[in-house]
N, C-alpha and C positions, 0 to 999 in steps of 0.2 A: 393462364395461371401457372405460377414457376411449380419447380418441385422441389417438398420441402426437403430436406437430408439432415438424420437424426446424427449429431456428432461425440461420442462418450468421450469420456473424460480425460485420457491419454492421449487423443489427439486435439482437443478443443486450443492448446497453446497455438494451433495451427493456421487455428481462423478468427484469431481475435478473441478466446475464450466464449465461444457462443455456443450454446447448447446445440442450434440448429441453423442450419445457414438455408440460403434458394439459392436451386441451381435451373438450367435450362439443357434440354435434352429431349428425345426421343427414346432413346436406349438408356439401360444402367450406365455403357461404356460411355454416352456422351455428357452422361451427366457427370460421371468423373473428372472428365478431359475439361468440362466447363470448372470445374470445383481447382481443379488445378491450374488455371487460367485466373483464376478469381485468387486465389493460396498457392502459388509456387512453391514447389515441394509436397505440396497435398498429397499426389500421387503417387510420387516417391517411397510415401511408406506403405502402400497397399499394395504393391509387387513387386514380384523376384526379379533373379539376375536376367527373364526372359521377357520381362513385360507383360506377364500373364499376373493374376489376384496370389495372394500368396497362399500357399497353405491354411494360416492362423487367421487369416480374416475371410470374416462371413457378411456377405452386403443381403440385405432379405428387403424387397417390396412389400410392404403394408404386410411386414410381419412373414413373409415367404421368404424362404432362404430364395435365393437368384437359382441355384443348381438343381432344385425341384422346379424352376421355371424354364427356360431360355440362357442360364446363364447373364455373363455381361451384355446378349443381345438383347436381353429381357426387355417388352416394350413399357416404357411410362407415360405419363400422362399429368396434365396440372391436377393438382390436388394429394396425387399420390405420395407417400412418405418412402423416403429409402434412409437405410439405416447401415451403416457401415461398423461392424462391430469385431474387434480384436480379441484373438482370445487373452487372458489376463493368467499369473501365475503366482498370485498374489503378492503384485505389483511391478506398475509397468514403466520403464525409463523414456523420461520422457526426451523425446523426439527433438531434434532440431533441424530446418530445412535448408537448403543451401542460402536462401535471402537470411534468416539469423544467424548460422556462420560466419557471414560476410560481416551483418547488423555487430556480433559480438566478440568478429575476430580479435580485438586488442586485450580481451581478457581472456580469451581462449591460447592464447601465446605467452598467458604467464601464471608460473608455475603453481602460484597460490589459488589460481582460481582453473585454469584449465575447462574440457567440458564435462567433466564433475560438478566443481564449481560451481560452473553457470547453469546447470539442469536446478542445481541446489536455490539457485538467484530465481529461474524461471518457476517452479513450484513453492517458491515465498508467497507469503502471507503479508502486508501490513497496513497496518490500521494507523493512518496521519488526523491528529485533532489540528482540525485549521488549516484552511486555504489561504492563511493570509502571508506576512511576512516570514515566517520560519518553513510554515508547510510548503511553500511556492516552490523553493530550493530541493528542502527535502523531497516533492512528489517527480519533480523533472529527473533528477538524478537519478532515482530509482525505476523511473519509469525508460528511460533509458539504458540503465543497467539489465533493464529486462525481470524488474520483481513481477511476477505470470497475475499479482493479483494487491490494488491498491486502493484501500480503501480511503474515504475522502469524508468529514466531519466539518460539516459550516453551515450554519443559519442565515448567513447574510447577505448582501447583493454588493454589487462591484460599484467602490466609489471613487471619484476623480482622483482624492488622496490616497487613494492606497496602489495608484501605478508608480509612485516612487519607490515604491519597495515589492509591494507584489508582483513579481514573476509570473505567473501566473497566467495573470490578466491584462486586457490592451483596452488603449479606448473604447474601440468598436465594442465591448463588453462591459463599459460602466451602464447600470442598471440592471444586469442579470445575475442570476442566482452563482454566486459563488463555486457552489459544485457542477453547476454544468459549464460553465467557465474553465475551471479546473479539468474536467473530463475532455473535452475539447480540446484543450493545449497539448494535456498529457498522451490522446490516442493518435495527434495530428504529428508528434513525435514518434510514437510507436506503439503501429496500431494491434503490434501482437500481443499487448497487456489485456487482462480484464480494469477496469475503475468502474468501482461500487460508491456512488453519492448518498449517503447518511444526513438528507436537508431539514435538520433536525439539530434542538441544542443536546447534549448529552448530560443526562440526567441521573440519579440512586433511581430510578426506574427502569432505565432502557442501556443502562450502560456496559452489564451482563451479556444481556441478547446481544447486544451489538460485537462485542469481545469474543464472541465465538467464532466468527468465521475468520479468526485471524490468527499469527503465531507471535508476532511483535507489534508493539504501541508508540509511537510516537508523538510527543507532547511539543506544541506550537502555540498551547492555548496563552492569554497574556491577561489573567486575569487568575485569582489564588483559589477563588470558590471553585473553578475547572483545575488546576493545577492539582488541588489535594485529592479533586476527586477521581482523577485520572491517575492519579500516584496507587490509593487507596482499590482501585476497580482492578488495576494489574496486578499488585499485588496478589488478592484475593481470586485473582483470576491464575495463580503462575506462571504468570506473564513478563516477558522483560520489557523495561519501559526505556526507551531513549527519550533523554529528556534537554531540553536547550531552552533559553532566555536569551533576552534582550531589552538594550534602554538606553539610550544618546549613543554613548561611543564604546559600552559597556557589554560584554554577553559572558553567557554562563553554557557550559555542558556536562553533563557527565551519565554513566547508566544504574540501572537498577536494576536487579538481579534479583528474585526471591529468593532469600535467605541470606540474602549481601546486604543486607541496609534497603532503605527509600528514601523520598523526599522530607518524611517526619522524622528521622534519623539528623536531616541537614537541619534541617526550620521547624521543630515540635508544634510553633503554635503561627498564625500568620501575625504579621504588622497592623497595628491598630491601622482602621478603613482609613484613606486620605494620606496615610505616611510614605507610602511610595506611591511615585504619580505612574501612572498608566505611559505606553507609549504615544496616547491618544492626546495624553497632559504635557508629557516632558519632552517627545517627539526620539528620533530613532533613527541614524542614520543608514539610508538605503541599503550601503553597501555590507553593511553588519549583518542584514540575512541571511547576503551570498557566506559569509566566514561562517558563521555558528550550523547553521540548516546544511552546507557542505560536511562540518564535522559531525551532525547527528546523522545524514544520508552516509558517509564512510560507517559510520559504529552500526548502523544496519547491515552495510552488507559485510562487516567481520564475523558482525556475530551470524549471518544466515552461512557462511563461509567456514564460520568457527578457525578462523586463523587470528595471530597475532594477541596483542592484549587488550581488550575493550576497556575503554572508561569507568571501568567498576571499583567504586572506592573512592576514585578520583573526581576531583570535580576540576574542569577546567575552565580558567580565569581569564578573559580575555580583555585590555585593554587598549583599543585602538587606538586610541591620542598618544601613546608612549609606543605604541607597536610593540609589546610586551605580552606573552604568554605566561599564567602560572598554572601549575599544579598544585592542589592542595587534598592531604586526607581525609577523604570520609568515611567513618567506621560505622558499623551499628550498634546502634543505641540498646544495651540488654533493656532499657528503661522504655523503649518506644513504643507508643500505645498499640502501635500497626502490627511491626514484624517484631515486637521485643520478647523477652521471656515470658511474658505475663502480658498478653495482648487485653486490651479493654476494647480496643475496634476490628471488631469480629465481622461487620455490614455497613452497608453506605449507609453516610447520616443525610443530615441537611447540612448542604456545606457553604449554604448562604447564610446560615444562622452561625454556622461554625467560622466563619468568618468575618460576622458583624455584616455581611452586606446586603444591599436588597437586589432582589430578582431584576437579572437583567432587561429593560425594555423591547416591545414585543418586535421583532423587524430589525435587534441589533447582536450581532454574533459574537460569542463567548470565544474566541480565538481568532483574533486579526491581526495580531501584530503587527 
């Protein structure tokens, strides 16, 4: 039976984001050296210039500090719990080992990002609606930018149609659950992120709870009853929303900022049902993903980076048949039921009814692009 080893929060970037990893051993010392075998650089940050535990950290057996025992010789055993704990000074920077170095040298060599930066990149938050065509781009990019934590939003299973566009997923994967699909690609990438799968539609019930564990929102949903209510959820949540679309040859970007405007600022009310076809209707050219989900996966890590100017205000216009960019103003609306002076949408409504549409069927996901 392995040993387990309790990992707190400052170091858990270390090992994949896992609260508790197994290690094998005899002794505390060899349960490290194995833990360091298994996470190169593990050890790295548990002693000095001498090779000895440092000072600030304290490893305790089943709750015994090691130096009221044996020290590192201390004996273990399967079953037993070791606990490697730092002391904290209220708050602790987090660590990088020499394999994420290497994983994030080309941002660590430039000046906007540095390893400031990317500690900033590594302890992000983000919450992506939709594994499908927008989310696919958006989760790879950031999961290789090293965002430490990325959440994942899909109901649905992987269909033959959708490896034109979704990234994501491969054949060997048509029939599985979308977020474990997702999870897979993104940790087989880069296994030092945490991914959180939410295999669930997102609902004015669950969309709070879900909103918490996160610091930015990303919207990939392609459908208006998800789009408003995703707009509406971060809002109320003080949440920034990156938001992107798409349709034949057509895509949309741009961000939302509390107190900058939202989506009911651009479009007050939706399109009567049926007047814009779905990409499911009017189809979506593959490579239109890779363009827009690229530029929402960039406006995340500005704004987690806070350099440069994000998409706020602006909504960007993409036409690929012309190969033509626009920018156009978006202000907000003193009149907007959301964020305006005089709000009248204070809580999630029903936003299928606010939409004219009905409930999606059961087994079919509200964000596929």
């Amino acid at each position: 039976m392995p040993i387990t080893v309790y990992i707190p929060t400052p170091f858990r970037h270390l090992v994949g984001n896992r609260a508790s990893v197994h290690a094998k051993g005899e002794t505390v010392e060899a349960v490290l050296s194995d833990l360091d075998t298994q996470f190169p650089g593990f050890r790295a940050q548990l002693v000095d210039s001498t090779g000895d535990l440092a000072q600030h950290i304290n490893v305790y057996v089943n709750q015994v500090e090691i130096h009221n025992l044996e020290g590192p010789r201390t004996r273990v055993k399967g079953g037993d719990e070791v606990a490697v704990i730092p002391a904290l000074a209220g708050g602790s920077p987090t660590t990088m080992t020499p394999e994420m170095v290497d994983r994030y040298s080309r941002h660590l060599i430039m000046p906007q990002v540095g390893s400031v930066g990317q500690r900033k990149i590594i302890d992000a938050r983000v919450l992506i609606i939709g594994a499908g065509g927008l989310g696919s781009p958006v989760a790879l990019y950031l999961a290789l930018a090293g965002v430490g934590k990325i959440g994942i939003i899909d109901f649905d299973v992987v269909d033959r149609s959708n490896l034109q566009r979704q990234i994501l997923h491969q054949d060997a994967d048509i029939g599985k659950r979308k977020v474990e699909s997702a999870r897979e690609t993104l940790l087989a990438h880069n296994p030092n992120i945490e991914v959180v799968t939410h295999e669930q539609p997102i609902t004015s019930d669950n969309a709070f709870e879900i909103f918490e564990g996160y610091d930015i929102v990303v919207n990939g949903a392609d459908n208006f009853a998800t789009r408003y209510l995703v707009n509406d959820a971060a809002y109320l949540s003080n949440m920034p929303l990156v938001d992107g679309s798409i349709l034949m040859f057509d895509g949309q970007a741009t961000v939302y900022l509390p107190g900058k405007g939202c989506y009911r600022c651009l479009y007050p009310a939706p399109p009567p049902p049926g007047m814009v076809p779905s990409c499911a209707e009017a189809g979506v050219l593959g490579a239109m993903c890779a363009t827009i989900g690229s530029i929402q996966a960039t406006e995340v890590l500005k704004l987690i980076l806070e350099v440069g100017e994000p998409l706020v205000n602006r909504l960007l216009l993409y036409d690929a048949l012309t190969l033509e960019f626009r920018t156009v103003k978006v202000r907000r609306d003193p009149e907007c039921p959301l964020c305006g002076d005089n709000p009248t949408v204070t809580e999630l409504i029903d936003y299928e009814v606010f939409c004219g549409t009905a409930p999606a069927p059961a087994g079919h996901a509200e964000s596929t692009s």
